[in-house]
DRENLUM-391327 format. One record per residue (C-alpha): residue number from 1; x, y, z. Coordinates in steps of 0.2 Angstrom, whole numbers. Layout:
REM DRENLUM-391327
- num; u; v; w
- NUM; X; Y; Z;
...
***
This chain:
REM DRENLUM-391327
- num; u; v; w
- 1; -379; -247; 206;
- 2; -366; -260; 197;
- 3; -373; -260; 180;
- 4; -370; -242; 181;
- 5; -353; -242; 191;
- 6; -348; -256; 176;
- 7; -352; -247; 163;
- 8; -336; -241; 151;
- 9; -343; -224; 150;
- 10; -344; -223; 167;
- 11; -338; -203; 171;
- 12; -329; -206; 188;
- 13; -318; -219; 174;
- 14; -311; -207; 163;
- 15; -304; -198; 178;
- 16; -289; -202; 191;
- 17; -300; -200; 207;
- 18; -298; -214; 222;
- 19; -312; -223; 223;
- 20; -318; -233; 240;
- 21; -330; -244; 246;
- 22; -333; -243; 265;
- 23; -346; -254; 272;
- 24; -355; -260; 289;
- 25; -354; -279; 291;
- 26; -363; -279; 306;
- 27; -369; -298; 298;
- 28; -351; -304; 306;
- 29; -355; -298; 324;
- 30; -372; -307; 322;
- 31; -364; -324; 318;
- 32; -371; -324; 298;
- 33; -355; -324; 289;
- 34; -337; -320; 295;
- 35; -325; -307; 287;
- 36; -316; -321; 275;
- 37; -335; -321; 269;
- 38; -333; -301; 267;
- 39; -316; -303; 257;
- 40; -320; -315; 245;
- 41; -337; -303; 241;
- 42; -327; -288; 239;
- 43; -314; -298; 229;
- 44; -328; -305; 216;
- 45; -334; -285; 216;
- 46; -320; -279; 210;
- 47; -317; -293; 197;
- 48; -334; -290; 189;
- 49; -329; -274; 190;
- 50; -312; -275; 180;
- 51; -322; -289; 168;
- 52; -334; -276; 163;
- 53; -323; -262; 163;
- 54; -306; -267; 155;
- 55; -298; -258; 167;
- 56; -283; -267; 177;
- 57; -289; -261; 194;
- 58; -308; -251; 198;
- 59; -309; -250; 216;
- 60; -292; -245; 226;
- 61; -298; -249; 242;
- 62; -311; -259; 254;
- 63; -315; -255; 273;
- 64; -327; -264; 283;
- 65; -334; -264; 301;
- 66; -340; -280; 308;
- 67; -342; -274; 324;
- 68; -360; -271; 332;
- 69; -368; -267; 350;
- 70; -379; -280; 347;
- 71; -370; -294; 339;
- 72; -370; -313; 346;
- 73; -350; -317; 344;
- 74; -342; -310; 358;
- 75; -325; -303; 351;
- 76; -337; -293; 337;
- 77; -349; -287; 352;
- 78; -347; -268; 353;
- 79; -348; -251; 346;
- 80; -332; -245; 335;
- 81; -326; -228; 326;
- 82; -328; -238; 312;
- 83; -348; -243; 310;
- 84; -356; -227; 301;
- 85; -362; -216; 305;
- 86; -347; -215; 313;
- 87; -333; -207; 299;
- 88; -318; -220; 305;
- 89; -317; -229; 288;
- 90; -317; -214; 280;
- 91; -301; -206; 291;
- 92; -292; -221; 288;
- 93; -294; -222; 268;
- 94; -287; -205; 269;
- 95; -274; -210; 281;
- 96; -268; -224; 271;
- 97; -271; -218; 252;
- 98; -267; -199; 255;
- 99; -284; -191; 251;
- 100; -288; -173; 255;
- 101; -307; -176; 264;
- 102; -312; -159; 259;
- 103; -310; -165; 240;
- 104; -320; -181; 244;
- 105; -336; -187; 240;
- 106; -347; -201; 251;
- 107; -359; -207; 239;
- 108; -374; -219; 250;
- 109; -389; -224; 249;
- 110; -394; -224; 269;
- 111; -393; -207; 281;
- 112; -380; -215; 290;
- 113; -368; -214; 276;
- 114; -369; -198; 272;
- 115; -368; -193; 292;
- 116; -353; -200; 290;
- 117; -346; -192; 275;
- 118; -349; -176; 284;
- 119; -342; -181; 300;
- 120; -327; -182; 289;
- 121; -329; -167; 280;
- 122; -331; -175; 264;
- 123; -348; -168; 251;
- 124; -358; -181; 250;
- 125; -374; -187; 241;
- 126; -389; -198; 245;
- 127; -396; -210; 231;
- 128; -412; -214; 232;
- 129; -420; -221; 217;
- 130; -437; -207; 220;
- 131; -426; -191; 227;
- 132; -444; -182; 228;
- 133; -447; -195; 244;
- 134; -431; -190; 254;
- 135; -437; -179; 270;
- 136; -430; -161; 269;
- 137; -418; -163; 285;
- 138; -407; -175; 276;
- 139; -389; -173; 280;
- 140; -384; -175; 263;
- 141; -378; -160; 251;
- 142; -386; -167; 236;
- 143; -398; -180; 233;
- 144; -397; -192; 216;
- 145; -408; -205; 208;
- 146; -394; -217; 203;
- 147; -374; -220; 206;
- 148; -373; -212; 187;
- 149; -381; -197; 192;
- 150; -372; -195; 206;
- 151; -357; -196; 196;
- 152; -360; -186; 183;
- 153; -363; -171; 198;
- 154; -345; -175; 204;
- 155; -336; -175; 187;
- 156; -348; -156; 186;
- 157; -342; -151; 202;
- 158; -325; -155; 198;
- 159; -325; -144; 184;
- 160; -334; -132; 193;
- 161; -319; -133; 207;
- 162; -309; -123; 192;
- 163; -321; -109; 192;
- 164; -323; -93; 202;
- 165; -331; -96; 218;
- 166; -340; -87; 232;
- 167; -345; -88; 250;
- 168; -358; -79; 261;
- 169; -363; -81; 278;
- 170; -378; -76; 286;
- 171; -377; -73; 305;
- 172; -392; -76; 316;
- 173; -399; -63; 328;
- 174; -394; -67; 345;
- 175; -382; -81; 351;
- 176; -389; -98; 349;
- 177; -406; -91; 339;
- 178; -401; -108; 325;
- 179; -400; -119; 341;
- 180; -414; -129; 338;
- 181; -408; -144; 324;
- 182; -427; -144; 316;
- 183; -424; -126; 314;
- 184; -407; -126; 305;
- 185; -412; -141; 295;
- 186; -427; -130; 286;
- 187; -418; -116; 284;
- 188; -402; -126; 275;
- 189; -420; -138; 262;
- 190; -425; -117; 259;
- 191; -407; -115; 253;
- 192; -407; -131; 242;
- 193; -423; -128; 234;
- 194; -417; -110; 230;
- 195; -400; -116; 222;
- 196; -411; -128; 212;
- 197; -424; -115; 208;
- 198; -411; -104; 203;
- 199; -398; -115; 195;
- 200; -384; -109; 208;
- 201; -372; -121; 210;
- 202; -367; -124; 229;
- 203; -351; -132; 233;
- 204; -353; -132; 252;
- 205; -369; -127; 264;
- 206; -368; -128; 284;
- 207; -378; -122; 300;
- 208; -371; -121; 315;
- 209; -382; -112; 328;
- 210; -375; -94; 325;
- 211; -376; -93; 306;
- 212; -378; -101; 289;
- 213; -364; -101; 277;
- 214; -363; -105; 259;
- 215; -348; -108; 247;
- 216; -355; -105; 229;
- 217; -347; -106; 212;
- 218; -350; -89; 203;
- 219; -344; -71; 206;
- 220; -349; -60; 225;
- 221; -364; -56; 214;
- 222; -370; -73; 213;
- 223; -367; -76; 233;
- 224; -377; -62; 239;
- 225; -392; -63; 229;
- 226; -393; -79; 234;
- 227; -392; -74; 252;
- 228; -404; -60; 250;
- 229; -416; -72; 243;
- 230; -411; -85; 258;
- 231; -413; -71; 271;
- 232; -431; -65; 265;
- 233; -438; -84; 263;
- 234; -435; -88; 281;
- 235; -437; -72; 289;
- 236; -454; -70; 284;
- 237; -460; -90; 288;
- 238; -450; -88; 304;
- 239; -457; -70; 309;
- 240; -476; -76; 303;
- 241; -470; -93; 316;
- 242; -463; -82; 330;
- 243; -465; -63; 328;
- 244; -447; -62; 329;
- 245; -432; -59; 316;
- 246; -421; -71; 314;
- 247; -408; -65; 304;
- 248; -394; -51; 312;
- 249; -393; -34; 302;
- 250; -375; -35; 297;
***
């Protein structure tokens, strides 16, 4: 990621977003290295970062965790809001530089990352350098092959941000019918692999275990073919599975 990240071309560059770096040291709770060892790494970061760049500043803030259940040094010896998949760095970068969440992007390479971006509400992307091998029940919105890519879907989304949007929800039939995780997690890789089918852009997808809801960029047009074309994908693999419908009539 940091040829890409150093690169002058760099989209996320050109534009005035914040960017962060939040990270698990759990090495510090373990005895490895201490948090001076942290600073000074994330200090020589950010000055390759401004080397390569040109740019007076590149990365406007740092959070660490050196906290873990399991470490050897007593005073790092326990669990913390902090340590993802918990989302604590992330509320405090948006405490202390005024970020909207909701506007945000987490950008990891590791499930626990993005758990946390959602947590806080943010999008958020995986990077995994063969997307094909990530398992569909991913918590992640979007999955990319490097940090470049993943910025280049940002800066789209951004401009996409200024166009006409459109959300659908689908209600399941009966209270609690989306309860079981596995089930909400195939229905929402169906609803990704229509979007890429199709080339709809989504801007947010969610399950809870009452419904599915969608937030799209395009007209109502857009929104409800693609829930039509949700709606009959699943209700046909969950009826041949169970003999019941899944989705509610209204």
């Amino acid at each position: 990621g940091a040829p890409a990240a150093a690169s002058p071309s760099h989209p996320l560059e050109r534009s005035d977003a914040a960017l962060v770096v939040v990270t698990n040291q759990g090495g510090v709770a373990r005895g490895a290295y201490d948090e001076t060892a942290v600073e000074r790494t994330n200090d020589e970061i950010e000055s390759q970062l401004r080397l390569a760049t040109g740019l007076p500043r590149v990365i406007d803030a740092f959070y660490h965790c050196p906290f873990h259940p399991e470490g050897t040094v007593e005073r790092y010896r326990r669990e913390h809001p902090w340590r993802k998949p918990a989302p604590g760095m992330l509320f405090a970068a948006a405490r202390d530089l005024e970020l909207d969440l909701a506007r945000s992007w987490l950008v990891g390479d590791a499930e626990r990352d993005v758990l946390a971006g959602r947590d806080a509400g943010c999008r958020t992307i995986l990077l995994a350098s063969d997307p094909s091998s990530v398992r569909p029940e991913t918590a992640a919105d979007f999955v990319d092959s490097s940090l470049l890519a993943a910025s280049r879907r940002i800066e789209a989304a951004e401009r996409a941000d200024l166009r006409p949007r459109s959300a659908v929800r689908l209600r399941a039939k009966g209270a609690g019918a989306l309860a079981d995780p596995a089930l909400r997690d195939r229905v929402l890789a169906v609803a990704r692999s229509i979007a890429e089918r199709t080339g709809v852009e989504v801007v947010h997808l969610a399950a809870d275990p009452t419904s599915v809801e969608a937030t799209l960029v395009g007209d109502d047009l857009v929104a409800i073919g693609f829930a039509a074309e949700l709606r009959r994908t699943t209700e046909s693999w969950y009826r041949a599975r169970t003999g019941a419908s899944l989705w509610s009539e209204s």
